[in-house]
N, C-alpha and C positions, 0 to 999 in steps of 0.2 A: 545835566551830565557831570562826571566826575571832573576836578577840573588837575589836569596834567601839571607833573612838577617841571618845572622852565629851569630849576637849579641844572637836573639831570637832561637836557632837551638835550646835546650832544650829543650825549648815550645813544638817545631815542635815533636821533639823524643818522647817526654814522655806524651803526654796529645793529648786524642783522638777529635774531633770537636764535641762540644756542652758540654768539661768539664767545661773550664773555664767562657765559654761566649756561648751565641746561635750560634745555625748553622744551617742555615735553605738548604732545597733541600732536596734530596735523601737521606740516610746516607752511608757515605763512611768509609772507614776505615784507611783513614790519610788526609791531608794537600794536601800530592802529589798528593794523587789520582781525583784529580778532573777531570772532565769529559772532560775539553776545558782549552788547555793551550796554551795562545796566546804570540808569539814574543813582542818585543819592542816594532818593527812599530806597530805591527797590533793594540796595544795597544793605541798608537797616535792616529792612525786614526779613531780607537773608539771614542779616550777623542774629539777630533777636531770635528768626526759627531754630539756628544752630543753637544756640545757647540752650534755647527750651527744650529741644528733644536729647539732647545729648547729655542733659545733665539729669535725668530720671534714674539712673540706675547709681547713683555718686557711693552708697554704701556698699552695695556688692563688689565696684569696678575697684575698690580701695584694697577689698581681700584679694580680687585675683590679681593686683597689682605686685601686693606683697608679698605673695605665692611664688610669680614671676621673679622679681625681685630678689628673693631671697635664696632662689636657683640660679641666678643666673652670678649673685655672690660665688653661693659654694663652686660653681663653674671655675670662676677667678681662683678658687683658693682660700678668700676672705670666709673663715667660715664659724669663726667663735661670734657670734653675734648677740647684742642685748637686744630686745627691741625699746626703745625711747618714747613712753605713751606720749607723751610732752610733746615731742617735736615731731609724733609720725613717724619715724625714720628707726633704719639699724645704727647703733653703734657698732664700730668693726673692731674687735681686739686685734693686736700687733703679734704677731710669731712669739715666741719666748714667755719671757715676764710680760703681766698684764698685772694693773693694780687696777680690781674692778669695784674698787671705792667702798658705798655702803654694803653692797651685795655681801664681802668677804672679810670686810671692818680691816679694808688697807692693807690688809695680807696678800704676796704676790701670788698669782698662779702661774702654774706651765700650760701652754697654749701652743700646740704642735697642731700640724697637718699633715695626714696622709690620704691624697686627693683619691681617693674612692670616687667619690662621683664622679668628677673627669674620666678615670680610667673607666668607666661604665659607658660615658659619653662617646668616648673613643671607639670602643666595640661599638657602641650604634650602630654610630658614623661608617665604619668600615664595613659593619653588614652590610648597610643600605645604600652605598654607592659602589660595590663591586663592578657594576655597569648599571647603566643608561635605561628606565622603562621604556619600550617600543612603540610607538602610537601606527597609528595608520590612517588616511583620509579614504572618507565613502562620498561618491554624489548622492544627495540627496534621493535625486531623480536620477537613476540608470540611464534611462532611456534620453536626456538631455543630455547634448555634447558640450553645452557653456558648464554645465556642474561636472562632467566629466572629464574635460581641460583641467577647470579648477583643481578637483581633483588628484591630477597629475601634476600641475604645476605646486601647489600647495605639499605634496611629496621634496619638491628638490629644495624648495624654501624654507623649509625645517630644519634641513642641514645644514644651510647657512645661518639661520636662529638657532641651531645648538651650539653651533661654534664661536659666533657672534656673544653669547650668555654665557659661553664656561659652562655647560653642563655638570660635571660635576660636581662644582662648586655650590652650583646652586641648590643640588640635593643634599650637600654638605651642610649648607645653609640652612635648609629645611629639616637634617634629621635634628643638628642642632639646641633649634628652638622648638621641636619637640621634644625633647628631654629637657629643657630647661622651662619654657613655656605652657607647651601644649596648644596650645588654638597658634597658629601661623594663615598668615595672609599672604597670598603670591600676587604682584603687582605688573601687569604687561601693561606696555603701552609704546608709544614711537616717541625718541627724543633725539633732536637736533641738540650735539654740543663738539665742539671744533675741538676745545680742549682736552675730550677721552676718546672722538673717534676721527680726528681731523680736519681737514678742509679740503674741497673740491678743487680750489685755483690756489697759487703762490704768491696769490698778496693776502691771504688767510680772511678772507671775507666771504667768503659762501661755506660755512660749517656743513659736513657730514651727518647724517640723522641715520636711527638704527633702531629696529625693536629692542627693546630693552624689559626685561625681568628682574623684578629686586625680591627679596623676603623681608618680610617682618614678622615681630612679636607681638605677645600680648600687651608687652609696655607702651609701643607704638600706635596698636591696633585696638578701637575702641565699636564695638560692637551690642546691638541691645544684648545685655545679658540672657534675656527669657529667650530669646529666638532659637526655632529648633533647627532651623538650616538658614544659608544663605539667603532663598526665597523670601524669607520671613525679619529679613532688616532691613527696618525702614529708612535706615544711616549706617553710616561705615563712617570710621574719622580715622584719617593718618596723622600722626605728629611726629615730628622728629627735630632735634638743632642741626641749624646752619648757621655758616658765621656771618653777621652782618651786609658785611660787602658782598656775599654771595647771594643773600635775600634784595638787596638793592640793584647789581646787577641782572636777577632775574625779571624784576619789576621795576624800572626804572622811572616809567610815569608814573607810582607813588613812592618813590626814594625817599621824598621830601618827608614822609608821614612814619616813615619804617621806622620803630624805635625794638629796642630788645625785652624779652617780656615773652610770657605762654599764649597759648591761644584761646580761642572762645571755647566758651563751653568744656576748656579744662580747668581740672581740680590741677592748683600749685604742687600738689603730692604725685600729681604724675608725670611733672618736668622734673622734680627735684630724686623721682626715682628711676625715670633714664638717666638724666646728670651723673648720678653717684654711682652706676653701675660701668660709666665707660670713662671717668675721669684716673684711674688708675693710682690710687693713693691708699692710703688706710683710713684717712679721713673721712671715708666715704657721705657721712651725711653732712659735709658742705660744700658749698655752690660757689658762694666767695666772689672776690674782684676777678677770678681766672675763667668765671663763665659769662662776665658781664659785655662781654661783644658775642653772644650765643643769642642768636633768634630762633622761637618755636615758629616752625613754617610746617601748616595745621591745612589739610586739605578733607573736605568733607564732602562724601559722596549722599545724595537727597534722591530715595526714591519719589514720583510723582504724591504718593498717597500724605506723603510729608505735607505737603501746600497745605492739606484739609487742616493744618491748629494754626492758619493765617484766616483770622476773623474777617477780615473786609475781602469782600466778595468781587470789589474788583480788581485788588491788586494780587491776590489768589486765580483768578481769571486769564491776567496776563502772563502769572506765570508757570498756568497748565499751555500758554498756547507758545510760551518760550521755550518751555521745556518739557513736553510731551514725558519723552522718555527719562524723567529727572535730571539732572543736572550736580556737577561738582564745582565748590567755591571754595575760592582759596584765600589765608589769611598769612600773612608776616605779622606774629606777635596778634595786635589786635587789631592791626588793619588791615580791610581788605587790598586784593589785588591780582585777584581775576575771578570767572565763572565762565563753564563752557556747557554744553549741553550733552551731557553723556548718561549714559546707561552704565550703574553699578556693576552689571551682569556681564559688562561688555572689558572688563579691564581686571577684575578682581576675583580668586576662588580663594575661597576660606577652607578651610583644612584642618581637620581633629584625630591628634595620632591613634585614641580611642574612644569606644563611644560613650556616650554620657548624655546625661539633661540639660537642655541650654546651650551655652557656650562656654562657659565655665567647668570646662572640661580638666581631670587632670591632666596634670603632665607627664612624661614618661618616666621622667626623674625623682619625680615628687614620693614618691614610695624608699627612696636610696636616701633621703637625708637625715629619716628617724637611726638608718643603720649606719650612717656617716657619724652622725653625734653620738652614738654610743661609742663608734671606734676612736674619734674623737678622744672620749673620757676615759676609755680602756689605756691608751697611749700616754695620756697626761699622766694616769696614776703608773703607770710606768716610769715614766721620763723624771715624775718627780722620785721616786721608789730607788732610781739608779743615784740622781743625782744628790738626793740630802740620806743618802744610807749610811753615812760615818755618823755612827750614835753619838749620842751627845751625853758628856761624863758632870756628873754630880760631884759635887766633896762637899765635904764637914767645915763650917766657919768657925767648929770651934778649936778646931785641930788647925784648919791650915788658913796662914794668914792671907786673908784677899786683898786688902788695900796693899800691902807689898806684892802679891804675887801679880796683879793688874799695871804696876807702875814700872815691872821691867821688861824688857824685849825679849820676845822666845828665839832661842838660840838652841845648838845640841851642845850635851852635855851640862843643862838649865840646872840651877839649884835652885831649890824651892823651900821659899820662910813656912817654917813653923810654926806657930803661937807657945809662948815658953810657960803657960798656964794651962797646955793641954791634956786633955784627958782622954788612954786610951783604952779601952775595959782591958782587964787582965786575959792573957793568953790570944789576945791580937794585935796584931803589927798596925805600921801605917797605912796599908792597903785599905783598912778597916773604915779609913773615912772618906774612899771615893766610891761610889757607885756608878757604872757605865752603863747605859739604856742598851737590851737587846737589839742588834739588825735587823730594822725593818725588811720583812718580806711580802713579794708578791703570792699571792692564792694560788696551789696551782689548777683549777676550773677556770682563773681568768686568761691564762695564755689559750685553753679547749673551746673557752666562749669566744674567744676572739677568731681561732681557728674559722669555726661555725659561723659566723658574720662573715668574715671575707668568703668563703668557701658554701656552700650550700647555698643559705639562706640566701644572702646576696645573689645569689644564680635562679634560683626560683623565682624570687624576688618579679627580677627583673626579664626573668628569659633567657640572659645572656650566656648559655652554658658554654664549657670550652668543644662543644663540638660544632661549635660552627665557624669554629677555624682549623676544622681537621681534629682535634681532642679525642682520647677514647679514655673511657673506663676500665673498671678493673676488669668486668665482663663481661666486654666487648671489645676487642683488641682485633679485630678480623677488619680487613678494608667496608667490606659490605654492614657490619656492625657500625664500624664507623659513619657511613653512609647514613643507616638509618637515623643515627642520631645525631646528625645536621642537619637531616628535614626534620625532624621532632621540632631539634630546637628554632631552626630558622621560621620554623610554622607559626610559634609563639609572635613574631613579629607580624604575619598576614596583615594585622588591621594596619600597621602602620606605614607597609609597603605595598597595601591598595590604597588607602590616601595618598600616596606620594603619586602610584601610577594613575589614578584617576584625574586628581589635580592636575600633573602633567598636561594629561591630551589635552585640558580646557586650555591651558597657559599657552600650548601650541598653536589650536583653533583662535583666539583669541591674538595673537601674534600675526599669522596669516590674515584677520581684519582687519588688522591695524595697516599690515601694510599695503593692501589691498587702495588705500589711501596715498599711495605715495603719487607723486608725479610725473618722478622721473622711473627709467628698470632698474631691476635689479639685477648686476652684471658681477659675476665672480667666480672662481673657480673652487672645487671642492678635491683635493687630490689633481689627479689628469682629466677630471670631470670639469666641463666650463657649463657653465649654468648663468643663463640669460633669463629672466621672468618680467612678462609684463604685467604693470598693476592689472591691468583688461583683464589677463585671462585669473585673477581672482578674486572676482565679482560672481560668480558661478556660487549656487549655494551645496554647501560642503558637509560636511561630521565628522569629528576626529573621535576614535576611541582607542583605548586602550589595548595593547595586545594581547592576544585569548591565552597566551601561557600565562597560567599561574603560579603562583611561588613567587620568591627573590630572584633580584637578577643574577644571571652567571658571571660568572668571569669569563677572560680571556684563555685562561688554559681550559674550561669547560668550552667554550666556542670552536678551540682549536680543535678539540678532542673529539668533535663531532663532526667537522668539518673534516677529519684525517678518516672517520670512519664514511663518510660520504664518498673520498678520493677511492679507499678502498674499496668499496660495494661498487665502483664504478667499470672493476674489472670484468665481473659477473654482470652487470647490468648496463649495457649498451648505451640504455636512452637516458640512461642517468650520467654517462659521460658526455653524452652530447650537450647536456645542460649545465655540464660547468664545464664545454667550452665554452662558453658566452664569455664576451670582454667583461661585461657585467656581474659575471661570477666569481671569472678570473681576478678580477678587482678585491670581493670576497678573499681567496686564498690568498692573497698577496698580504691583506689585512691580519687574518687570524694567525699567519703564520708568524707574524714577526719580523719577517725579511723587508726592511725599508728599500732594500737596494735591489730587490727581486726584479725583474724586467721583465713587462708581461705582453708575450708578443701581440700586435693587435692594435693593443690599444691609440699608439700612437694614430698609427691609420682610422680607426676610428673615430677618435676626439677630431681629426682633419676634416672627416668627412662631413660630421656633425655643424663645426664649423662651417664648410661650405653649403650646408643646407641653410645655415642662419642668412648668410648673404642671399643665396636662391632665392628666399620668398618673399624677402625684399626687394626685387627687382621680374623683370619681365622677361616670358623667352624671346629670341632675336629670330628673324624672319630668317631663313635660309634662301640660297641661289636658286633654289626648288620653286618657294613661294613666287620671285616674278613669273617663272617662267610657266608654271600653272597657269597663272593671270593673264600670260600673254595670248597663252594655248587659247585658251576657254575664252578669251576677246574676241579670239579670230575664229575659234568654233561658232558665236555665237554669229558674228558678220555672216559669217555661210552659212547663216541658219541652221546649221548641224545641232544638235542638243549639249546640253553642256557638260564637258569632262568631269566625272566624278571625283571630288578631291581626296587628295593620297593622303596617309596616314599626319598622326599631326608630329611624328617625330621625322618624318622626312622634310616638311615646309617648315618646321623650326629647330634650334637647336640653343641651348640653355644658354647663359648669361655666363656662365661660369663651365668653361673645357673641361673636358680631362685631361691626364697626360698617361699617354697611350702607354709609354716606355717604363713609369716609375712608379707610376699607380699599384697599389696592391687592389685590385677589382674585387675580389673575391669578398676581402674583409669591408670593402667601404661599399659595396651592392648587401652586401648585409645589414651592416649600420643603416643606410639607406630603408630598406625595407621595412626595419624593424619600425623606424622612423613615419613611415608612410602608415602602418598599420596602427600607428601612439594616439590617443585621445589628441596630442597638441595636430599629429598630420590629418588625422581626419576633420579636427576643427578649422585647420587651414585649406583644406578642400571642400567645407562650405563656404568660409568666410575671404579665402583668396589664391579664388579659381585661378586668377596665372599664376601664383608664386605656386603654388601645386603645381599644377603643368612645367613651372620650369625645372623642379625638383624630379619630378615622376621622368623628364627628358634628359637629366645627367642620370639619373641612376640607367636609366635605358643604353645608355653608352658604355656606361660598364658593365650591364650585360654582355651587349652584342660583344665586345670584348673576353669574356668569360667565356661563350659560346664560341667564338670564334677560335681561341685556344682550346678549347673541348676538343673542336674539329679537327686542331692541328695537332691532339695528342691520340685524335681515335687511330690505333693499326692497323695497315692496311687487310684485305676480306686473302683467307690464304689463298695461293695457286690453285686451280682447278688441278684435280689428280687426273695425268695422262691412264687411258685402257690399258689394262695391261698386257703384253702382246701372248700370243698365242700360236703354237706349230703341231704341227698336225701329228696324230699318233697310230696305230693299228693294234689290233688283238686278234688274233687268233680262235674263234671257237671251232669245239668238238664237238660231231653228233656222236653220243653215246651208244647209239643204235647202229648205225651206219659204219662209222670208225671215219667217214669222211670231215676234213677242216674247212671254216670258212674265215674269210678275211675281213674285218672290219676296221675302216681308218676313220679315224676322230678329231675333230682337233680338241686339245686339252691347254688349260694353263702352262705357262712354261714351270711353273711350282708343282704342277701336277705329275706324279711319275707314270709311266706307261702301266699297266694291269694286265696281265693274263689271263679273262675271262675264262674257265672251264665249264662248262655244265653237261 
């Protein structure tokens, strides 16, 4: 076994992983305990596979290094550059005056910048993070209620890992180093550290752990060049500096060994070209006394098919049976100082803004430097054109004397020696022996080609037309003209904002295993939303994918904008208003609209009642005065042989762990939430898995029923009075026989509405 530094043993005793420094993985509860503790050899044989597979491809990783490299300069600004065959490296010229030696034989140049590619970078960046890609979780299996839990819980856990990561940021991150890079690696994974996310108790000894997402580059990120996807690398290598103390506090049982220095299986050219790119000087190609406390701390990820270039068949043996699913080993400088068992697939999505062969993909910027350095040189011959344009005047030595005119001080009103043996042809004055060099002028097709550079070309170029931040043209100046042509142009972008949205979901999926791992819940609120998750319920197998809208993300004022025509069509459409009355909707408009301070009735009452379900299924319902007296009945029914009383409902013989309050309760809204609650993947899982906390849950919301009901009853109006007969008095008519002349008398009774009639016939 390795044997542990005793200098550091305090470290080890008294300071948990993630106090001093990060600690990424599982969280354990010492140094010791780590999952995979490998022998000497076995440790050789690791550093020696690393070394062998990762250094096969040393000629191509050099170009895309300097590819990177030399974008992520012009990024900075640094962008007159020599390349140095000698030493590998750029030379970085300084603003202004540059004396670039042989190249110009010691003559100064003008060396300006006007950061085009940056402002290129910038529109990226702002395309691509307008908003947030949407992901969504699917159960595997529908018909399973542990994937369909998951499911639903891995939905409210996202929003706490996008919050937790700075979304934005991180696509900030990501458009980035596509423009500057091209190939980006997204890194998830769970890291305990006290110092960026705090500590549990207030003697600062149990540090805080969090999923956590970083980005890298090509400079960092070392991949087979030939590989056509992810599937197909057989290694992955992280590198990056940290400062000493930070590499010895992560590893303290080999502190003793930690010295400064690259990592295995890196080429010196690819420390010395992250170095120069983040040291912030002109000097850029050197390293110096000011990087000598800088450790490469070198992590490398080993698919299993790696073992196969370890010759001896047994110690290849042990560690297909260590490391099934491959494994990542970790180095400070050239020493080791850990290895855990993981899967490549399970922590890491590789990412290409466009597509291409291999991994040595361009970058998105990489097209913008040939028109940088023209604009570049267009500028110089300006800058010089402006600044040395006072011509420069000749005279005659034999007319005017130099050695005096050089040894007095120019002053106005100057008198200037003559030579007294001068000769000036006949019929010309003195003028006649000075000649003044014409004013240099600029071409004018070079201000039209410069025009064309910034302008078109540069827009084609790269995609980035000005209508994708609202821009119109000459002929198209119409809202809907405009429209069109910021899907044209935003289209241009597709492959680079489905890499982002695809990567995504994986980054998400991948996050949610990670912490599916944890021990303890995960307790916190999102807005007025409290969100409780236990590791259990995300053990369920899941799928994150991306959402079916295609195109770029919207904004805010596009979300508003549809959301306003939602509220509107809800006048004509009933059931479309019912649906955003939900709290859950309601939440929605409160969002899109902007209003922080908006008050959304409801909610409160609901987050309460939500809460009291948490308690609920955590505990038992309580037997009611019902329950003995059943018992007692049915005791004594059975003594008298009678048969036994059938038992009453089970909301009569019990009554929940948790009241209502009859007076102040809003019922309405919390038998809603309630229900919604009962119907959720999480309440159906809890009515397999725990039948009383169900039962006491399904017996408060019953109480707010009966409540609800019972006010219905107190609001139904009474059935109307019966209508009294209406009275009736008696009437007579008179008929005539026609024939006779004789009358007869007829009495009737009629309505009192009724008026009498004079029958004739």
């Amino acid at each position: 076994m390795a044997e542990k530094s005793k200098k550091y043993q305090d470290i080890i005793d008294n300071f948990k992983p993630g106090v001093l420094a990060p600690h990424e993985g599982p969280p354990l509860e010492s140094f010791d305990a780590a999952p995979i503790t490998l022998s000497r050899s076995q440790q050789k044989k690791l550093e020696s596979l690393v070394r062998s597979i990762t250094r096969r491809d040393l000629y191509p990783r050099r170009f895309e290094v300097r590819a990177a490299r030399l974008a992520r300069f012009y990024y900075r600004g640094d962008q007159h550059l020599i390349w140095n065959a000698d030493e590998n490296t750029w030379d970085v010229a300084t603003h202004g005056n540059y004396n670039t030696g042989e190249d110009t034989n010691g003559e100064s140049q003008e060396r300006y910048v006007l950061n085009i590619f940056l402002q290129c970078a910038k529109t990226l960046i702002a395309s691509l993070t307008q908003s947030q890609p949407g992901v969504r979780f699917l159960a595997c299996n529908p018909k399973d209620t542990q994937d369909i839990a998951t499911a639903a819980a891995a939905e409210k856990l996202k929003l706490i890992i996008e919050r937790n990561n700075n979304l934005n940021d991180l696509i900030t991150q990501a458009s980035m180093r596509f423009w500057t890079d091209g190939r980006t690696g997204f890194y998830t994974r769970y890291v305990t550290n006290g110092q960026k996310y705090g500590f549990k108790d207030d003697k600062f000894k149990d540090p805080i752990g969090q999923e956590q997402v970083d980005v890298y580059g090509v400079l960092e990120l070392k991949v087979p060049i030939g590989a056509k996807d992810q599937s197909e690398c057989m290694f992955l290598q992280l590198s990056h500096e940290i400062d000493i103390s930070d590499a010895k506090a992560r590893n303290p049982q080999y502190a003793d060994k930690i010295t400064p220095g690259s990592g295995v299986g890196e080429d010196e050219y690819d420390r010395t070209a992250r170095l120069s790119v983040i040291q912030g000087t002109q000097l850029l190609s050197q390293t110096g006394d000011s990087f000598s406390n800088l450790i490469t701390y070198q992590r490398t990820w080993l698919r299993p098919s790696a073992f196969l270039e370890i010759d001896d068949e047994d110690v290849r043996s042990e560690f297909f049976e260590l490391f099934p699913n491959g494994c990542m080993v970790g180095f400070c400088g050239k020493t080791y100082v850990e290895c855990r068992a993981e899967n490549m697939d399970d922590h890491w999505v590789l990412a290409r803004p466009t597509p291409g062969d291999g991994q040595d993909t361009p970058s998105l910027g990489r097209p913008v430097v040939e028109i940088q350095e023209m604009i570049n040189d267009l500028i110089a011959i300006r800058m010089s054109t402006y600044k040395y344009q006072i011509p420069a005047v000749w005279f005659d030595p034999n007319v005017i004397d130099g050695d005096a005119f050089s040894d007095q001080q120019s002053s106005p009103g100057m008198h200037y020696p003559v030579k007294e043996d001068h000769e000036i042809p006949p019929g010309s004055g003195i003028a006649s022996a000075f000649y003044e060099e014409p004013m240099a002028t600029i071409s004018p097709d070079m201000g039209q080609w410069l025009d064309e550079l910034l302008g078109p070309i540069l827009q084609n170029i790269t995609g980035l037309q000005p209508a994708i931040f609202g821009g119109a043209d000459e002929s198209n100046e119409t809202a809907s003209g405009i429209a069109q042509l910021r899907s044209a142009s935003l289209a241009q972008l597709g492959p680079s904002w489905s890499a982002i949205k695809n990567s995504y979901a994986k980054i998400i999926e991948q996050a949610v295993r990670c912490a599916s791992n944890r021990a303890d819940k995960v307790s916190t609120s999102i807005g007025s939303e409290i969100i409780d998750i236990d590791p259990e319920d995300l053990k369920g197998n899941v799928m994150c994918f991306p959402d079916q809208t295609e195109g770029l993300p919207q904004s805010l004022d596009q979300k508003s904008a549809a959301m306003e025509l939602l509220v509107t069509s809800s006048a004509t459409l009933p059931a479309l208003g019912i649906v955003l009355q939900d709290p859950n909707n309601i939440e929605l408009l409160k969002e899109y609209s902007g209003l922080d301070d908006l008050t959304i009735p409801g909610a409160d009452e609901r987050n309460k009642q939500l809460s009291e379900i948490k308690e609920l299924i955590g505990s038992t319902p309580v037997p009611s005065p019902q329950m003995e007296l059943w018992k007692q009945l049915n005791a004594t029914a059975m003594q008298a042989g009678h048969p036994e009383i059938p038992k009453p409902p089970l909301n009569i013989l019990y009554t929940p762990s948790v009241p209502i309050d009859i007076d102040f309760d809003d019922h309405q809204i919390e038998f809603a939430a309630g229900k919604e609650w009962i119907n959720s993947p999480e309440g159906q899982k809890e009515r397999e898995n725990n039948a009383d906390g169900f039962m006491n849950v399904r017996l408060h919301l019953l109480l707010h029923k009966a409540e609800i009901d019972k006010q219905a009853a107190q609001n139904v109006p009474p059935p109307p009075m019966p209508k009294p007969p209406t009275p009736k008095i008696p009437t007579k008519s008179i008929k005539s026989n026609s024939l006779t002349g004789a009358s007869e008398t007829e009495i009737k009774d009629l309505p009192v509405t009724e008026a009498p009639t004079n029958e004739v016939q």
